[in-house]
C-alpha atoms as one frame of an Amber mdcrd trajectory, in Angstrom:
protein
   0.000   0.000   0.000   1.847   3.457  -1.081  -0.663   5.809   0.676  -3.826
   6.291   2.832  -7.211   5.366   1.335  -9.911   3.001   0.697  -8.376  -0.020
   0.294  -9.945  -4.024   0.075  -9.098  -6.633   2.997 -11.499  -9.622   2.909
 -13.982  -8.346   0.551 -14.495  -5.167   2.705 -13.350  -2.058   1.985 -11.470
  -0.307   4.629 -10.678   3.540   4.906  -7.670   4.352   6.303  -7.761   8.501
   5.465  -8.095  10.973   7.588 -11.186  12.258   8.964 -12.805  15.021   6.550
 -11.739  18.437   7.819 -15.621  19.307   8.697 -14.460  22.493  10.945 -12.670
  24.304   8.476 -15.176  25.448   6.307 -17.239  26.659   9.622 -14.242  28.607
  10.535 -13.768  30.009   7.186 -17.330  30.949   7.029 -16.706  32.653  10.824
 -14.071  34.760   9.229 -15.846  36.013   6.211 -18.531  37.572   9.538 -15.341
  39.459  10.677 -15.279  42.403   8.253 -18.848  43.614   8.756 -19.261  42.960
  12.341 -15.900  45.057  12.523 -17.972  47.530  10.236 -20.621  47.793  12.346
 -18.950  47.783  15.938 -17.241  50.655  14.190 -20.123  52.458  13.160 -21.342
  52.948  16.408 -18.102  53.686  18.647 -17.415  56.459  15.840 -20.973  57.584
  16.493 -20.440  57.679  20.236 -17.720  59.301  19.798 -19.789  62.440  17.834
 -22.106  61.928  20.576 -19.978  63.026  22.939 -18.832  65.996  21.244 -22.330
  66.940  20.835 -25.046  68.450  23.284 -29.008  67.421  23.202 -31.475  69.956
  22.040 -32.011  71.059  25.890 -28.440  71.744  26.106 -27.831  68.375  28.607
 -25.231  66.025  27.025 -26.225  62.923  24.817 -26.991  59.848  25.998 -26.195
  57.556  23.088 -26.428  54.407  24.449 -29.867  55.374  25.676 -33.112  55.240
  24.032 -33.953  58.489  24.081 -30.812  59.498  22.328 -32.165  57.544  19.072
 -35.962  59.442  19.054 -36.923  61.790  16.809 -40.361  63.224  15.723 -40.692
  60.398  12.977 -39.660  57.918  15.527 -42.654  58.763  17.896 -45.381  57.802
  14.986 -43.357  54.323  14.373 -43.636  53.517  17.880 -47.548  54.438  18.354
 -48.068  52.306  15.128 -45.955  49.558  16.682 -48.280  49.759  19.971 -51.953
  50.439  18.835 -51.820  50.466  14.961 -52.743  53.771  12.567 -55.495  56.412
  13.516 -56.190  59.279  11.246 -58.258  62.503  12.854 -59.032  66.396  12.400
 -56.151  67.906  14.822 -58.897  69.960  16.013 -61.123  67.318  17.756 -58.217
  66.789  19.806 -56.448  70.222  20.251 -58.733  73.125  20.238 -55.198  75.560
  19.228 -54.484  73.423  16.580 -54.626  74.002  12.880 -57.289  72.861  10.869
 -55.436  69.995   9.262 -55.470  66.546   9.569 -53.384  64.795  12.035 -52.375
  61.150  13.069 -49.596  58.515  11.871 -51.234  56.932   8.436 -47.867  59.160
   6.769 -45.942  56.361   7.899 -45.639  52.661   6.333 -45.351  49.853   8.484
 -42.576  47.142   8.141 -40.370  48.643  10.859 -43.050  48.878  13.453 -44.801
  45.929  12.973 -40.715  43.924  13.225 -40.828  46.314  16.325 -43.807  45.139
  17.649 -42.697  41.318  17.057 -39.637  42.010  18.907 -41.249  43.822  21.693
 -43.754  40.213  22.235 -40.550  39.033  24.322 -40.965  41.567  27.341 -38.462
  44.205  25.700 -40.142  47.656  25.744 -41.463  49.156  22.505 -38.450  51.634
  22.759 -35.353  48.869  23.310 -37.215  46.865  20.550 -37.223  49.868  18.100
 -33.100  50.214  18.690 -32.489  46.532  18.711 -34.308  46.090  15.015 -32.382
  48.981  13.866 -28.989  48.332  14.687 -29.549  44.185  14.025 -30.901  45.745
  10.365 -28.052  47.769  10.519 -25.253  44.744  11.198 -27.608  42.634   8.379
 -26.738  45.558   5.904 -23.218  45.295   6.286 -22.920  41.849   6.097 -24.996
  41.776   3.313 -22.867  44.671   1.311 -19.624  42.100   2.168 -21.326  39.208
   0.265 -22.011  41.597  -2.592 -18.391  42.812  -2.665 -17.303  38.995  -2.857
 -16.777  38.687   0.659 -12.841  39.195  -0.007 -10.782  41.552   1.873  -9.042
  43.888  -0.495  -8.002  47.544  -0.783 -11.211  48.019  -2.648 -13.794  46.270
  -0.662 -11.975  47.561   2.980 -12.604  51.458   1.530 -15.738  50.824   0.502
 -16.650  49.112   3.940 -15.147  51.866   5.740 -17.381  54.643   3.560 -20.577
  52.589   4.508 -19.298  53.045   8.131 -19.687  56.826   7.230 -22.143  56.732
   4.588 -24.182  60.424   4.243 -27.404  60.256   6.056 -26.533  56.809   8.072
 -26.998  58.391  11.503 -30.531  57.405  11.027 -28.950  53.702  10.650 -29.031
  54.092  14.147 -31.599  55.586  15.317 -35.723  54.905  15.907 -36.089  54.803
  11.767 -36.741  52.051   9.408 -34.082  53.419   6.717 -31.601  50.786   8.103
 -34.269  48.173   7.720 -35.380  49.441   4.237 -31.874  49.802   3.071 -31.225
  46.203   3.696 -33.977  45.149   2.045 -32.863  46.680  -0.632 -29.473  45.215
  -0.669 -31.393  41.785  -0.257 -33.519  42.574  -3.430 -29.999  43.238  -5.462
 -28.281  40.159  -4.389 -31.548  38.253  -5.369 -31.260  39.880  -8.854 -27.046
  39.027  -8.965 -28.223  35.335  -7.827 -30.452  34.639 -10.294 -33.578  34.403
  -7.866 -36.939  36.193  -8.212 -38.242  35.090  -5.141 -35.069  36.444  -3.016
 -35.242  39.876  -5.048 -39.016  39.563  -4.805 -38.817  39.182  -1.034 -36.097
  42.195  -0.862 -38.585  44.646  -2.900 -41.723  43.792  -0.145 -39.804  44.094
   2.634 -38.215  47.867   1.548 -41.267  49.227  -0.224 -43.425  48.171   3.171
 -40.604  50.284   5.271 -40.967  53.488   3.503 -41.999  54.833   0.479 -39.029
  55.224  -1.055 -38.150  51.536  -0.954 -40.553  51.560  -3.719 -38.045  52.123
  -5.985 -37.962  48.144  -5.875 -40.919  48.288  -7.724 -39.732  49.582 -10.593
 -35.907  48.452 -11.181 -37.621  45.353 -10.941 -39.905  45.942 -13.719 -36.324
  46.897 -15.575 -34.836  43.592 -14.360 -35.862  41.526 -17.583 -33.713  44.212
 -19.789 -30.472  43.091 -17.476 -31.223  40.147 -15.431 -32.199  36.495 -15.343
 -30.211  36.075 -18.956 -30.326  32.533 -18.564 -33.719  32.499 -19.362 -35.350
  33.149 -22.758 -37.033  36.256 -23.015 -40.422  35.231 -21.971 -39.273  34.010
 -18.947 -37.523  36.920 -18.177 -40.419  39.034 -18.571 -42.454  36.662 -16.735
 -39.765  36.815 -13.502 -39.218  40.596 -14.000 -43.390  41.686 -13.654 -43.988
  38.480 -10.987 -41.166  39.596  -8.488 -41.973  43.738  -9.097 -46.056  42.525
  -8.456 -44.767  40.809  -5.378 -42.795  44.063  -3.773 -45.507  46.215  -5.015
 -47.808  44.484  -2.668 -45.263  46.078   0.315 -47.344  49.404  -0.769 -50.270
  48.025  -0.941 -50.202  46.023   2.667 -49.319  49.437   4.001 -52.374  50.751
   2.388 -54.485  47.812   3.339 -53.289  48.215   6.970 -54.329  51.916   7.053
 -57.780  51.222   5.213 -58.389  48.730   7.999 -57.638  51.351  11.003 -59.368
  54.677   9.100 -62.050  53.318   6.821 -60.215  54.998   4.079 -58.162  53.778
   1.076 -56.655  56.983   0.373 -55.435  57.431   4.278 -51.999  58.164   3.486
 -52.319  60.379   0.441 -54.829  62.661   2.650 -52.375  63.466   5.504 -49.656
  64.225   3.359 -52.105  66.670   1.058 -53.656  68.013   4.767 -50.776  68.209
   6.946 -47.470  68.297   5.350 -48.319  70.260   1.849 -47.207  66.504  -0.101
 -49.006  66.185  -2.972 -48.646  65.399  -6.730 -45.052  66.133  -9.082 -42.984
  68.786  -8.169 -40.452  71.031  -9.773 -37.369  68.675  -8.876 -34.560  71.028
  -8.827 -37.401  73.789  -7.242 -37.782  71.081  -4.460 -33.728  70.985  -4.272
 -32.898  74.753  -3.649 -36.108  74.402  -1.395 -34.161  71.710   0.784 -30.861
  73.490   0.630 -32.563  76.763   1.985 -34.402  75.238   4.785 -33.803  76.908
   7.821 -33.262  73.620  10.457 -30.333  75.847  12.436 -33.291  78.998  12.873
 -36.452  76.488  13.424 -34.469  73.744  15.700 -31.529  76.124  17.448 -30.504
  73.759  20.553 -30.500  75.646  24.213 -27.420  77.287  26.585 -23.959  77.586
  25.134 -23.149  74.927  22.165 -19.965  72.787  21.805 -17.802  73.740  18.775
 -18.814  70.901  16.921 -22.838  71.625  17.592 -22.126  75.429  16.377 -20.473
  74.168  13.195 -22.766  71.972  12.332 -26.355  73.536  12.605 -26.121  74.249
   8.681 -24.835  70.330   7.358 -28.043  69.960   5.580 -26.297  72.090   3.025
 -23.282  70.034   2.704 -24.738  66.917   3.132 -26.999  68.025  -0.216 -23.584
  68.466  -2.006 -22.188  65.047  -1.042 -25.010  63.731  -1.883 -24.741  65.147
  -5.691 -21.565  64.009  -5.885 -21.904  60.417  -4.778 -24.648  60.356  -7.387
 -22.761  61.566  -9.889 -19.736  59.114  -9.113 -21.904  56.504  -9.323 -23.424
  57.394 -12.810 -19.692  58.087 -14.111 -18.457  54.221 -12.562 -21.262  52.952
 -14.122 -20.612  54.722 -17.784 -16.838  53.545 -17.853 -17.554  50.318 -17.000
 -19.904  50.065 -19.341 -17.375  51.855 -22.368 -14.556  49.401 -21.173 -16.311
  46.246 -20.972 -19.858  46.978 -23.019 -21.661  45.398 -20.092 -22.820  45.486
 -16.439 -22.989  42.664 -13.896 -26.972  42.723 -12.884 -26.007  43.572  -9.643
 -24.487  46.693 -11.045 -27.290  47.419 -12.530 -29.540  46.935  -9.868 -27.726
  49.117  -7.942 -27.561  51.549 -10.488 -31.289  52.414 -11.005 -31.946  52.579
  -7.219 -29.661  55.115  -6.506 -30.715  57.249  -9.578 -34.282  56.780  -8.214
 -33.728  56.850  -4.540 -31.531  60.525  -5.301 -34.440  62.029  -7.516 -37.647
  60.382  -5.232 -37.750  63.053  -2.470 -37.564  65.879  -4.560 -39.812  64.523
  -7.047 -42.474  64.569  -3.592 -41.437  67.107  -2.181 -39.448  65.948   1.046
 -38.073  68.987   2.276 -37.668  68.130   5.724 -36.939  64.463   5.463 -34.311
  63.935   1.796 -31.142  63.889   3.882 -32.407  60.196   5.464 -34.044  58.939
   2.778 -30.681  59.670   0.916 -29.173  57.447   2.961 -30.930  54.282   1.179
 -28.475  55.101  -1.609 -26.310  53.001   0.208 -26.698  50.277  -2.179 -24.736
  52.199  -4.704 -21.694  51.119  -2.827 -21.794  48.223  -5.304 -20.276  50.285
  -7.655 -18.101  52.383  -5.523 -16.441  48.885  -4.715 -15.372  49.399  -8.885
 -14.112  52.849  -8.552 -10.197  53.589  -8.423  -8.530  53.730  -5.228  -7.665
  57.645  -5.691 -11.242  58.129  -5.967 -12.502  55.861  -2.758  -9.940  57.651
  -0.568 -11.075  61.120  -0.687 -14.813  60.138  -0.936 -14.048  58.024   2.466
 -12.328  61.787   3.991 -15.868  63.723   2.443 -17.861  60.986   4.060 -16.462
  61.062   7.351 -16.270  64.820   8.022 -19.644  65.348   6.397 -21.146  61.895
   8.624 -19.853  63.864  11.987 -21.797  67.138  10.935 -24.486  65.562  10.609
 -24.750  63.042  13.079 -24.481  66.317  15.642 -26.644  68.102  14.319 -28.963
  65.016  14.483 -27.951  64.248  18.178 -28.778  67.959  18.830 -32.172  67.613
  17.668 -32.178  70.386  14.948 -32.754  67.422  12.522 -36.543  65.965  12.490
């Protein structure tokens, strides 16, 4: 016998190799979890950090690692839907000083609070429950950004980690929101598309366009898929998986609307406190809507109380810089995907996919008119990291540098409650 293996002794066959190396794989497969839990642990000691540079709108210092720390007006309708469903009602019923205008929380969709009020079934409060889905969507969107980038460590996939550690807008990855939630359903609906699987993407596009409206974006790069995805498949079929998996998201919208009709009686719940209360209604002038957003006056409306720390003071006017990151991501983005497509007359579907939600999730909110709220839903144009993972190494470096300063603006002027 020259070596170790099956070999025959008395008509049986005996093995005489060594035991299959069953651990290795596990412990490869442990490793590849490194990189994004390393992402995410980072996220939020850089965010603590910020935090305690920062003051709280009553001047007292922020409590990150509280609950309280992570609320915002938004978050207060998320939680009331997670505890006793939508209500819709004339203000005035209510508050006798109050505008004649609608009020109540059918302006808000409902796959965060209803994974909020799952969580909260175990005996966590409503409040821990909210922060726990977030950041667990949060370390989920990572992870599922390092299987997109190949789940290899290189120069380009480390930089583009470390700018979704920063990304503009991703403060609200943290905090009592579903963009963290959306956002990684929308990074589930791209790897669905890259796999080859309708029902994954399908899944993906529900799950975001039943967190917030502008998850519905799903809906319609979807619909596209068939021009760049499923190639296996002979047209028909394409087709066929392209309108079944964009019917299938679009019923996110439509469970939101469902939910609503249930609570108010009315179909058209959500479209009638935007109109009433928040002036949301119709097309508008995009680049009107733009110089409207730059202009805003959070700094004047929000201004925090007693003397401000230097970062607070610098920060009360972000919004404006944040809008210019935000153009230039976009554009960066657009350009990666144009030379890639001159040097190699193609796109990977996950590429695309990517693509056409960023270009739709940047033109959305000033399409309707989001003046107070584009800066987070920007922040869903994470997925367009997929591409930045392409981009040269001269141009990830000083978008990481723009990314951080801008992310620490922000996040302070978040954490002093100028932003809503």
């Amino acid at each position: 016998m020259t070596g170790l293996g099956p070999w025959f002794h008395g008509g049986v066959v005996i093995d005489l190799s060594p035991p299959a190396r069953t651990g290795a794989p596990r412990r490869e497969g442990l490793h590849r979890l490194v990189p994004p839990v390393v992402a995410w642990l980072t996220g939020n000691l850089v965010t603590w950090l910020i935090a305690t540079r920062s003051a709280a709108g009553d001047g007292t210092k922020v409590a990150y690692w509280s609950t309280a720390g992570r609320r915002r007006w938004d978050s207060e309708h998320y939680l009331a839907i997670a505890k006793t469903g939508y209500e819709m009602f004339w203000c005035r019923d209510r508050y006798a000083d109050f505008p004649d205008v609608m009020c109540g929380n059918v302006a808000w969709f409902p796959g965060y609070p209803m994974a909020v009020r799952a969580v909260s079934a175990t005996g966590l409060s409503y409040e821990l429950s909210a922060v726990l889905v977030a950041e667990a969507s949060l370390l989920g969107t990572f992870a599922m950004l390092w299987h997109l980038l190949g789940a290899r460590l290189t120069w380009a996939s480390g930089l583009t980690l470390a700018i979704g550690v920063v990304f503009p807008g991703a403060i609200y990855f943290h905090a009592m929101f579903p963009i963290a939630t959306g956002t990684l359903a929308l990074l589930v609906c791209v790897a669905g598309v890259k796999r080859g699987s309708w029902g994954i993407a399908a899944a993906g596009g529900f799950t975001a366009a039943s967190c917030h409206l502008v998850g519905a974006v799903a809906v319609g790069m979807l619909l596209l898929s068939a021009l760049f995805a499923w190639q296996r498949d002979a047209w028909r079929v394409r087709i066929a998986k392209a309108l079944a998996s964009a019917a299938i998201a679009g019923c996110g919208v439509l469970w939101a609307k469902w939910l609503m009709w249930q609570a108010t009686g009315r179909w058209d719940a959500y479209e009638a406190l935007q109109k009433s209360s928040y002036q949301q209604s119709g097309v508008r002038q995009p680049f009107d809507e733009m110089r409207n957003a730059y202009d805003f006056p959070f700094g004047d409306w929000y201004r925090p109380q007693g003397p401000l720390p230097w970062l607070v003071e610098h920060s009360l006017g972000a919004h404006r810089s944040q809008l210019w990151l935000n153009v230039i991501f976009f554009l960066l983005v657009v350009a990666t995907a144009v030379v890639l497509l001159v040097r190699h007359r193609r796109l990977g579907p996950d590429a695309w996919a990517a693509l056409v939600l960023t270009v739709a999730i940047f033109l959305l909110p000033f399409f309707a008119g989001a003046e107070m709220s584009w800066y987070r839903n920007h922040a869903q144009m994470f997925v367009g990291l997929v591409l930045v993972h392409r981009m040269s190494r001269w141009i990830q470096v000083p978008l990481l540098a723009l990314c951080s300063v801008q992310y620490a603006l922000l996040a302070s002027m978040f954490f002093a409650g100028v932003l809503v």
